[in-house]
C-alpha positions in Angstrom: 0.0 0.0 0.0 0.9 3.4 -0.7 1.3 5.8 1.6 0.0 9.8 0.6 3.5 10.6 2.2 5.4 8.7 -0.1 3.8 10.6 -3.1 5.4 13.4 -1.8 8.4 11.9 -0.1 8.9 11.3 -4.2 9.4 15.1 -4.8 11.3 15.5 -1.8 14.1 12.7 -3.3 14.1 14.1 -6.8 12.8 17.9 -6.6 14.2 18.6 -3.1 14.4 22.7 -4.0 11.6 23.2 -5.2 8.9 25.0 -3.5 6.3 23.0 -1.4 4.8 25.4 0.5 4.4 29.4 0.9 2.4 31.1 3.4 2.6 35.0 4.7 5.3 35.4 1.6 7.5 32.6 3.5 8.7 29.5 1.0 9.4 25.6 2.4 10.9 23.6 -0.6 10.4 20.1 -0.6 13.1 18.7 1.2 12.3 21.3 4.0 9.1 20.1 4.4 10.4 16.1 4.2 12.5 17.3 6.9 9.8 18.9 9.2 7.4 15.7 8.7 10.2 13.6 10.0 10.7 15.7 12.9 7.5 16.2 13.5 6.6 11.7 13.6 9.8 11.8 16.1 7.9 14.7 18.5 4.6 12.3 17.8 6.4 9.1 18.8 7.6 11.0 21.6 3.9 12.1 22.6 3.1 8.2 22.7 1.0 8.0 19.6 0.9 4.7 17.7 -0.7 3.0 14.9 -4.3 3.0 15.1 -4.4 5.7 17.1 -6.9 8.5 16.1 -6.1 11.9 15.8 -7.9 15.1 15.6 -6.4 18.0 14.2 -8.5 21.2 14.6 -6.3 23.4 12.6 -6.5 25.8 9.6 -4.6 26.0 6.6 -0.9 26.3 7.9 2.3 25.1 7.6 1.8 22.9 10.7 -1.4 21.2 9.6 0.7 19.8 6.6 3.4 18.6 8.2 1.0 17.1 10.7 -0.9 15.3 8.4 2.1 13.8 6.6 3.6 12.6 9.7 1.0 11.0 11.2 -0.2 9.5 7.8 3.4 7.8 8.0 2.7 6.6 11.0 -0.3 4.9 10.6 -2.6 7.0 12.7 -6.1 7.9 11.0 -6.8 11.7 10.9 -9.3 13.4 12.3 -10.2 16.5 10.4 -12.2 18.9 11.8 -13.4 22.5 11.6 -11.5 24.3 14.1 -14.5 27.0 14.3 -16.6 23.9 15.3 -18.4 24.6 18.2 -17.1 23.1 21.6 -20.1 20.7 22.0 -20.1 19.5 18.9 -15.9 18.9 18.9 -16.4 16.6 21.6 -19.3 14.7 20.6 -16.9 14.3 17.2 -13.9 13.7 19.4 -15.8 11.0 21.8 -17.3 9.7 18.7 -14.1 9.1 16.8 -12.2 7.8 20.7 -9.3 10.3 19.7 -7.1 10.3 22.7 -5.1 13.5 21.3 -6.4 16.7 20.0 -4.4 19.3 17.7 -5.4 22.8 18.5 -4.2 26.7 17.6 -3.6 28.2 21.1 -6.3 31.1 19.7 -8.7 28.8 20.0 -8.5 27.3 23.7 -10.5 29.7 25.0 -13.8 28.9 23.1 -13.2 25.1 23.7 -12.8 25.5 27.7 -15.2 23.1 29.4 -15.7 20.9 26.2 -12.5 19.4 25.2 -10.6 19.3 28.9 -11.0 15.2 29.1 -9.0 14.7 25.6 -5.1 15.9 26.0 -4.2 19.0 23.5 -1.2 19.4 22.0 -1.3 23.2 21.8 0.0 25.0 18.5 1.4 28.5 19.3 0.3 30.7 16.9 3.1 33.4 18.1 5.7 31.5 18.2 4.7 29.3 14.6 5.6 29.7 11.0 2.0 31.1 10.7 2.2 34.3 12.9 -1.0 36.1 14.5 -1.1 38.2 11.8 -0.9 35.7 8.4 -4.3 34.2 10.5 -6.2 37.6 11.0 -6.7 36.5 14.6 -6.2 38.4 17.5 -4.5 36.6 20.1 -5.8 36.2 23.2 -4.2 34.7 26.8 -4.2 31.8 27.2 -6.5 29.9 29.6 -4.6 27.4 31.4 -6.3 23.7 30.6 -5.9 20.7 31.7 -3.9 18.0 29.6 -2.0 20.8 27.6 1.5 20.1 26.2 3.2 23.2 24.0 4.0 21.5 20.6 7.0 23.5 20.1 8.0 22.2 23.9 7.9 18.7 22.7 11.6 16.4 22.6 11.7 14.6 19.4 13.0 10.7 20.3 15.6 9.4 18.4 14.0 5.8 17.9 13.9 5.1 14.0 10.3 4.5 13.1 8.8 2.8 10.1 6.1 4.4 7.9 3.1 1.9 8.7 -0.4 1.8 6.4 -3.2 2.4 7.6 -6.8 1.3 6.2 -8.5 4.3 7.6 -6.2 7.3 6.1 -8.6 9.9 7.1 -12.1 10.7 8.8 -14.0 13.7 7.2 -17.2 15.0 8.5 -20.2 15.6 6.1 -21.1 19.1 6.4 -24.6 18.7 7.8 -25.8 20.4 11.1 -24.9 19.6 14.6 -24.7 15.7 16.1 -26.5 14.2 13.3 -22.8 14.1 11.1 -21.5 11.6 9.7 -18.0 10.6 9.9 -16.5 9.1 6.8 -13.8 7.0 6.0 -11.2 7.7 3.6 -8.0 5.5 2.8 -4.7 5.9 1.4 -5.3 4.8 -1.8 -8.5 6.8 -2.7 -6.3 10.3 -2.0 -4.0 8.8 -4.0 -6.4 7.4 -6.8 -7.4 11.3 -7.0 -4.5 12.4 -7.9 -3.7 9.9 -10.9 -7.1 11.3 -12.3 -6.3 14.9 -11.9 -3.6 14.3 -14.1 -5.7 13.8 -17.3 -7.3 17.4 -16.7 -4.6 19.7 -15.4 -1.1 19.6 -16.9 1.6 20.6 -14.0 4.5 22.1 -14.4 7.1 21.7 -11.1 8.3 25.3 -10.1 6.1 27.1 -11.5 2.5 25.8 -10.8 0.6 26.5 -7.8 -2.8 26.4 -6.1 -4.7 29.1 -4.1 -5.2 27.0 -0.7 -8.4 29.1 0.3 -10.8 26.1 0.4 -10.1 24.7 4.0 -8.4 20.9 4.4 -10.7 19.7 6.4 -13.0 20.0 3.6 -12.9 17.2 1.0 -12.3 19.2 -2.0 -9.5 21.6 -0.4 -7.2 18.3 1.7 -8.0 16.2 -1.5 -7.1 18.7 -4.3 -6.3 21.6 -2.7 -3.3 20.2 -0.5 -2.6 16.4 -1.8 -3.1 16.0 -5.6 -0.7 19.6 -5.2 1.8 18.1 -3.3 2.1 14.7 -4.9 2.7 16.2 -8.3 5.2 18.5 -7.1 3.6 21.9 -6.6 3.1 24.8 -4.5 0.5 24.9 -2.2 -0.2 29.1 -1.4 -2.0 28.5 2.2 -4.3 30.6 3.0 -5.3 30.3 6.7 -9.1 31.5 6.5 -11.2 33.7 3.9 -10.0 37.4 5.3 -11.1 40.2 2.6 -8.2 42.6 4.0 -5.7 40.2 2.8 -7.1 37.7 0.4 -6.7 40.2 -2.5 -3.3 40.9 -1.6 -2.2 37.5 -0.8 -3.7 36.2 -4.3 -1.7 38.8 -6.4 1.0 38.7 -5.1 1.9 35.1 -5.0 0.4 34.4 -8.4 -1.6 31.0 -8.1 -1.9 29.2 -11.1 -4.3 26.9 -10.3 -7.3 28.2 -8.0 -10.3 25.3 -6.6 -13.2 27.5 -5.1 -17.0 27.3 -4.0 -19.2 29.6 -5.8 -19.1 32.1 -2.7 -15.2 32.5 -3.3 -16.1 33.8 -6.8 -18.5 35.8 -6.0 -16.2 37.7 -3.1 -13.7 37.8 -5.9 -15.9 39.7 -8.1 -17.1 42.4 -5.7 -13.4 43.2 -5.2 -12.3 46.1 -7.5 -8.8 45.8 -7.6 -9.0 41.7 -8.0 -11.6 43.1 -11.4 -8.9 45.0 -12.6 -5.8 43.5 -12.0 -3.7 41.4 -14.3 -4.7 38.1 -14.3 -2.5 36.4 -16.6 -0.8 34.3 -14.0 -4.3 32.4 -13.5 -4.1 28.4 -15.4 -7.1 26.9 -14.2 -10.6 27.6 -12.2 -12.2 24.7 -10.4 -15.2 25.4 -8.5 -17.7 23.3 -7.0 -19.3 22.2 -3.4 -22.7 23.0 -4.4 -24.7 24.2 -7.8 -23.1 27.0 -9.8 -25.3 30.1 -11.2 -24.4 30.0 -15.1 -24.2 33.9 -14.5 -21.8 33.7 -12.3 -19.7 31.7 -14.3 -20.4 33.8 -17.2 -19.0 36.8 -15.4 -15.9 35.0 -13.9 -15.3 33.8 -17.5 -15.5 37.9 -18.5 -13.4 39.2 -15.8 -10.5 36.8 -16.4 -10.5 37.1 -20.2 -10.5 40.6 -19.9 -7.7 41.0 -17.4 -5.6 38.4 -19.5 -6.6 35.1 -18.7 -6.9 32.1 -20.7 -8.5 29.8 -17.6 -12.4 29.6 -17.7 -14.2 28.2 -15.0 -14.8 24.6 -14.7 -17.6 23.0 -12.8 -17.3 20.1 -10.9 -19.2 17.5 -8.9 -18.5 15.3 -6.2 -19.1 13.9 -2.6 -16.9 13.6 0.8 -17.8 9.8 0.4 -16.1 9.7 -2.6 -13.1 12.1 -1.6 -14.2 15.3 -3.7 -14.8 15.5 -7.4 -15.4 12.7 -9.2 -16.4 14.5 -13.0 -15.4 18.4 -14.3 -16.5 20.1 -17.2 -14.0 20.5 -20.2 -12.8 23.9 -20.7 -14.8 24.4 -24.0 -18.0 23.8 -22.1 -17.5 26.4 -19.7 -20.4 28.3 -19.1 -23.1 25.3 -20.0 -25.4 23.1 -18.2 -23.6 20.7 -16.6 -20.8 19.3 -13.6 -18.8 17.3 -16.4 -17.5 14.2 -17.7 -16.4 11.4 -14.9 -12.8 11.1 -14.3 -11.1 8.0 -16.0 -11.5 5.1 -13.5 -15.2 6.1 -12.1 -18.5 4.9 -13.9 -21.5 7.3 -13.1 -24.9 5.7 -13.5 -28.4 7.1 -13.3 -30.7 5.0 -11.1 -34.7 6.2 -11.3 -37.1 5.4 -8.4 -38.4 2.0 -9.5 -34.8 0.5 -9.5 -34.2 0.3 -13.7 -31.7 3.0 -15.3 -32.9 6.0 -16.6 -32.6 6.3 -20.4 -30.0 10.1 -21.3 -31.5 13.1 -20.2 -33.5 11.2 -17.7 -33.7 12.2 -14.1 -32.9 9.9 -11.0 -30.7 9.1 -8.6 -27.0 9.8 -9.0 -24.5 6.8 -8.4 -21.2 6.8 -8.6 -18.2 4.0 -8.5 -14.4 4.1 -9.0 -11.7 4.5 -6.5 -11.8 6.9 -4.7 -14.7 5.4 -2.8 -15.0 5.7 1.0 -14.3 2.7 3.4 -17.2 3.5 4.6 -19.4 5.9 7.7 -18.1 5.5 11.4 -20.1 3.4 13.9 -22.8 3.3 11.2 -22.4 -0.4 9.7 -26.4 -0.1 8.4 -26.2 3.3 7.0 -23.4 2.3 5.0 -24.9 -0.6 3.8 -28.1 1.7 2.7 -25.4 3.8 0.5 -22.7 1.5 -0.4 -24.5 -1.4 -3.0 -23.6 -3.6 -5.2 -24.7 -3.4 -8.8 -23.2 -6.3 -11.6 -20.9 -6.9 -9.1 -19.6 -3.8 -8.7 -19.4 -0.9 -5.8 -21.6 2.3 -6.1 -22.1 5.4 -4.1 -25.9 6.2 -3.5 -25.4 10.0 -3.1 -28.6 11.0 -2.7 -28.7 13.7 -5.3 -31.0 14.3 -8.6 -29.4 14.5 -11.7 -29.2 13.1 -15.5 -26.4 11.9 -18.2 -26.6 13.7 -21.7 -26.0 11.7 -24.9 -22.6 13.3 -24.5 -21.8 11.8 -20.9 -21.9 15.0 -19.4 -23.4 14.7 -15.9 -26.2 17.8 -15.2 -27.0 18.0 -11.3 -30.9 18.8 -10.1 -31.2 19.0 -6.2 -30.6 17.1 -3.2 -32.9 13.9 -3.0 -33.4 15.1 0.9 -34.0 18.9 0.0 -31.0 20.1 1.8 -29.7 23.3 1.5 -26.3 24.1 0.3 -24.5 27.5 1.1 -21.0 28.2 0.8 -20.2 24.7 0.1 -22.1 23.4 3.3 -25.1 21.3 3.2 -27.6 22.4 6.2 -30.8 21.4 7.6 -32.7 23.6 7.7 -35.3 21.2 9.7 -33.1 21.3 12.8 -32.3 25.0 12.6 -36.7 25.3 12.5 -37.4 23.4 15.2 -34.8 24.8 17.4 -36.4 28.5 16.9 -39.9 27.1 17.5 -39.2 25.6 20.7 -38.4 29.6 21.6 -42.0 30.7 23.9 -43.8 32.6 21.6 -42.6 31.7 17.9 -45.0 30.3 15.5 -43.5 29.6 12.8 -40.2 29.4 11.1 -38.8 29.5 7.7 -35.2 28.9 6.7 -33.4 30.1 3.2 -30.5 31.4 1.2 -30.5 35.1 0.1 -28.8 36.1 -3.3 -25.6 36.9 -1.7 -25.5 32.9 -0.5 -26.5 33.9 3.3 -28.7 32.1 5.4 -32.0 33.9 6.4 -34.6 33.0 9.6 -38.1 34.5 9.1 -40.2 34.2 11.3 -43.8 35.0 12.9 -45.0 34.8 16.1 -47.8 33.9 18.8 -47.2 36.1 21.3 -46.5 39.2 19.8 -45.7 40.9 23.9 -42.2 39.0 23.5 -41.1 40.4 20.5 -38.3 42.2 21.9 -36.4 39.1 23.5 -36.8 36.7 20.5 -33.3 38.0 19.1 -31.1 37.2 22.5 -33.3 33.9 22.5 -32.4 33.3 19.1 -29.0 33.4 19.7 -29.2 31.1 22.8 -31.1 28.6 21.1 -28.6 28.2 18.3 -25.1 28.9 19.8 -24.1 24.8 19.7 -24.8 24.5 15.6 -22.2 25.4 13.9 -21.0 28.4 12.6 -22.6 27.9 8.9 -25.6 26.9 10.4 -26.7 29.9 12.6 -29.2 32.6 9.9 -26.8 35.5 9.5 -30.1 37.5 9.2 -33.3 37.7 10.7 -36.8 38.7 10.1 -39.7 39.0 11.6 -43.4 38.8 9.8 -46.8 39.3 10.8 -47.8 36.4 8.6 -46.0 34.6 5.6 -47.4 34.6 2.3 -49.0 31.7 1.1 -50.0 30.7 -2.7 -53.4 29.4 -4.0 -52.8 26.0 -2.1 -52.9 27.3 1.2 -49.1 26.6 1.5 -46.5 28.9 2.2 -45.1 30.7 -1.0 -41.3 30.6 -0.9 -41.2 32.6 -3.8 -43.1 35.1 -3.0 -41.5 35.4 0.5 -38.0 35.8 -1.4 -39.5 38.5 -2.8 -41.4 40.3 -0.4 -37.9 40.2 1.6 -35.9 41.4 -1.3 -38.8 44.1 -2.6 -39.6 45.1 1.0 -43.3 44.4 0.2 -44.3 42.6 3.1 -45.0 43.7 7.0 -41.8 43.6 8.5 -42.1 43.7 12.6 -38.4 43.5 13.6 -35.1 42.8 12.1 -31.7 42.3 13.4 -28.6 40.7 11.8 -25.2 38.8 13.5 
């Protein structure tokens, strides 16, 4: 079995000067970063961690999370990924869930995940006294609170003891991007990371020490650790980190250091647009867009398309389609289809099939259920042997991915994408129930009812009306009580309150026309507030 490690412990042995890594206008070259990992597995070994352990890193993207990944890939240990905004609660349901022992964590953050994460012992990453620094992160540091089972990372003795790089079946745990405890962990091996990167080679053509990708999607999101970070790495690139999405350096960062390559969800594109001096810079530099996560406007891509042939580009952008079960994308739209209907052709190695309700295939153009096999397959959910059974079947003897997503095949293979089987919605590249989100507001004394949706600028808006009209004014402090344990992408940014919703000729409640009335300021607004 291969390890991911050894994909780039290849670069390391035959392109040990070129650049790996470059974050707040610092460069690591390959054999730099070879040299860090194996540091970093003797401070590991040191720390007592073994094969089979689980590890959570709640990290962003910086230089440490790479190295840490790497190392503890060699050793055999399955990663953890988590959101290291997550809130406390939910950390350690994912922590207790998962039995990780040891818990990676910026010292910036300690002080929101006091009283949740005390019984796992944290390996604390100084953001002071890193190769990140305070300000590359746009955090402001805070003291630190003094917890219990805290070692200093950059405290820790590395042993001397050779160790051997050990495979693992679980490589990696990644969390869907649902709501709160209802998650599902999902396991990723070795060999489906590195599956995705033999495919990416027959759609982008890299060129060592000079290509690179904008590292803005996070890694402990499918598409950023799979694309963003590994394929990168393993074909002997340079990975531009980008720590979280800051407007006040964002801009700057992506100028200056000239990405080649840049993956993004439709929000990214959409912040790059509204940014004059990104519109009317020189964009030459840019190779190739990927974008994905969740369904892209065609006039959005039209626009992007616009901006960067204007401003020198030859890269259009490329839609494509995938799921955390099966690593990230799994099809992407050829560059003279940009702009169409459509998430693209499957990758070589995965066989897309559209399944309709009553079990037969659907015929091209016809809608149903969208499977997918190939490689890059997940081992499967944790703790959840019946759900995966539900998703993973067996079809002609071979393996397929239920994903639970509409969508059809054209007579050109091109895969087109409809909606979530379940309804879901999708902002920012998160998938969110809005059902839990509804039933948390209407357990709130004197709420009625509640409705949940994305605005135009991809934010997620409450509206709601109420019962008890003589409580108005403490719905917005109950509001935030009620939801402070979702996570960060679930919590409505925005907030309004109705005297009634409109409803069509059904009786039913017009989500149209409530976009509307919002938008057009045509119906009777009682309060408003916003986060």
């Amino acid at each position: 079995m291969t390890l991911m490690v050894d994909r780039l412990q290849y670069n390391a042995d035959h392109y040990p000067s070129e650049i790996a890594l470059t974050l707040n206008g610092k460069h690591i070259s390959y054999h730099q970063l070879m040299m860090m990992i194996k540091e970093a597995i003797q401070k590991c070994d040191a720390l007592g961690l073994h094969r089979n352990d689980r590890v959570a890193l709640v990290l962003p993207n910086i230089v440490e999370t790479v190295i840490l990944f790497y190392a503890l890939n060699a050793m055999g240990i399955t990663l953890v990924m988590m959101h290291p905004l997550s809130s406390g609660k939910l950390l350690k349901e994912r922590c207790e869930l998962m039995q990780c022992k040891t818990v990676f964590v910026m010292d910036v953050l300690e002080k929101a995940l006091e009283g949740h994460i005390d019984s796992f012992r944290k390996i604390i990453i100084s953001a002071s006294h890193s190769s990140t620094g305070v300000i590359a992160l746009g955090l402001k540091l805070k003291s630190s609170l003094s917890l219990s089972k805290k070692i200093l990372w950059d405290k820790v003795i590395p042993t001397s003891t050779p160790i051997e790089y050990s495979p693992q079946k679980d490589a990696v745990v990644l969390f869907s991007s649902g709501t709160s405890g209802h998650q599902k962990g999902i396991r990723l091996s070795n060999e489906a990371f590195n599956a995705l990167v033999d495919q990416m080679l027959d759609v982008i053509e890299p060129q060592r020490g000079i290509d690179s990708m904008f590292c803005i999607l996070p890694f402990f999101h499918g598409f950023g650790l799979g694309i963003g970070m590994h394929t990168v790495l393993a074909l002997g690139g340079r990975c531009i980190l980008v720590p979280r999405l800051h407007k006040a350096t964002l801009i700057k960062t992506l100028l200056k250091e000239k990405p080649t390559y840049i993956a993004a969800v439709p929000y990214l594109l959409k912040v790059l647009l509204r940014d004059p001096q990104f519109i009317k810079a020189d964009l030459s530099f840019i190779k190739q867009v990927f974008v994905g996560g969740e369904g892209v406007p065609l006039t959005l891509i039209k626009n992007f398309n616009e901006v960067l042939k204007r401003q020198g580009s030859k890269a259009v952008v490329q839609v494509g389609y995938g799921c955390t079960e099966t690593v990230t994308a799994v099809t992407l739209m050829d560059k003279e289809d940009s702009g169409n209907i459509g998430v693209g052709k499957a990758f070589r190695g995965n066989t897309i099939i559209i399944l309709k309700e009553d079990g037969h295939f659907a015929s091209t153009d016809e809608n149903g259920e969208i499977l997918i096999s190939g490689p890059t397959l997940m081992n499967g959910y944790v703790k959840q042997d019946e759900l995966t059974q539900q998703v993973l079947i067996n079809i002609d003897q071979i393996t397929y991915y239920k994903t639970g997503d509409i969508g059809s095949i054209d007579n050109q293979g091109i895969l087109s994408f409809k909606h979530r089987k379940d309804e879901l919605i999708k902002t920012k590249g998160y998938i969110v129930d809005p059902s839990e989100i509804i039933q948390k507001l209407c357990a709130i004394q004197g709420i009625e009812e509640a409705k949940i949706f994305v605005d135009e600028k991809d934010q997620l808006i409450a509206v709601l009306t109420l019962n008890d009209p003589s409580r108005i004014r403490k719905i917005p402090k109950e509001t935030t009580q009620a939801l402070k344990d979702l996570d960060g992408w679930c919590i409505p940014k925005h907030y309004h309150i109705l005297k009634a919703l409109p409803i069509n000729e059904m009786r039913k409640s017009d989500y149209h026309a409530l976009r509307e009335g919002i938008k057009n300021r045509s119906l009777e607004f009682l309060l408003e507030w916003s986060l």
